[in-house]
C-alpha positions in Angstrom: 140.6 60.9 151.7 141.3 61.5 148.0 139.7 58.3 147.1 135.8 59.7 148.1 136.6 62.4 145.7 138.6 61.6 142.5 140.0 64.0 140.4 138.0 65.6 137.2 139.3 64.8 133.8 140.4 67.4 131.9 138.2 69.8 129.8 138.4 69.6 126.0 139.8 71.8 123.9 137.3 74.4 122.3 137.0 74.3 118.2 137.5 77.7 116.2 135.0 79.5 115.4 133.7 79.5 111.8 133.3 82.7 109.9 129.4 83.3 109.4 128.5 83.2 105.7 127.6 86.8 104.0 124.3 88.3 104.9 122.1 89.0 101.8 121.3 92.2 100.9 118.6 94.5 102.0 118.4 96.4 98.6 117.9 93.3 96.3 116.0 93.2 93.0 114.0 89.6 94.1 113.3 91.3 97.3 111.7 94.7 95.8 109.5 91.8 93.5 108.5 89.7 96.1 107.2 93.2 98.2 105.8 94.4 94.7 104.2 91.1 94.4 102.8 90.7 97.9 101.7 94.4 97.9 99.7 93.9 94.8 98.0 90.7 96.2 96.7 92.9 99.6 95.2 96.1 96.8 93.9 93.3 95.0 92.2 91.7 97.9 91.5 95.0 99.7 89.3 97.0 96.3 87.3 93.0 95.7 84.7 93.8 98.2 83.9 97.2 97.6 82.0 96.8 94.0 79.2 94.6 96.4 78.3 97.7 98.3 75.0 98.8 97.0 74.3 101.5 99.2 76.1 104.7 100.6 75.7 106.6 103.9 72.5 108.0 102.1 71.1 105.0 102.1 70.1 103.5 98.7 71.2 105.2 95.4 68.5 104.3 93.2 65.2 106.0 92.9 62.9 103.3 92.5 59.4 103.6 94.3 57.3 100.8 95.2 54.5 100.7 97.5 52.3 98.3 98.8 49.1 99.1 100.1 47.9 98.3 103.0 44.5 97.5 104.8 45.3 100.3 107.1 43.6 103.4 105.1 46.4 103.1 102.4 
């Protein structure tokens, strides 16, 4: 019955592998600028907001009194 079931064809042959190329270095001078660089972007970004802050945990810093009078006995 060998005609229900013919033979397989023979399995290619398998290519040499390639020697992988040189990893880059962990220690480089671009990548201590580019970490100098991004690291100065996030201190930049991170000291913008806190000049808006008017006010401590004290509550306001300035000693300026105003009243307003009011029809209630004031």
């Amino acid at each position: 019955m060998g005609f229900l079931m013919p033979k397989l064809p023979a399995m290619p042959a398998i290519p040499e592998p390639q020697a992988l190329p040189e990893p880059p270095k962990y220690d480089d001078k671009d990548r201590a600028d580019a970490t100098a660089a991004k690291q100065a972007k996030m201190r930049a970004a991170r000291t913008g907001r806190s000049s808006t802050i008017l006010t401590s945990a004290k509550g306001l810093e300035d000693d300026e009194t105003t009243t307003k009078k009011t029809l209630l006995g004031g």
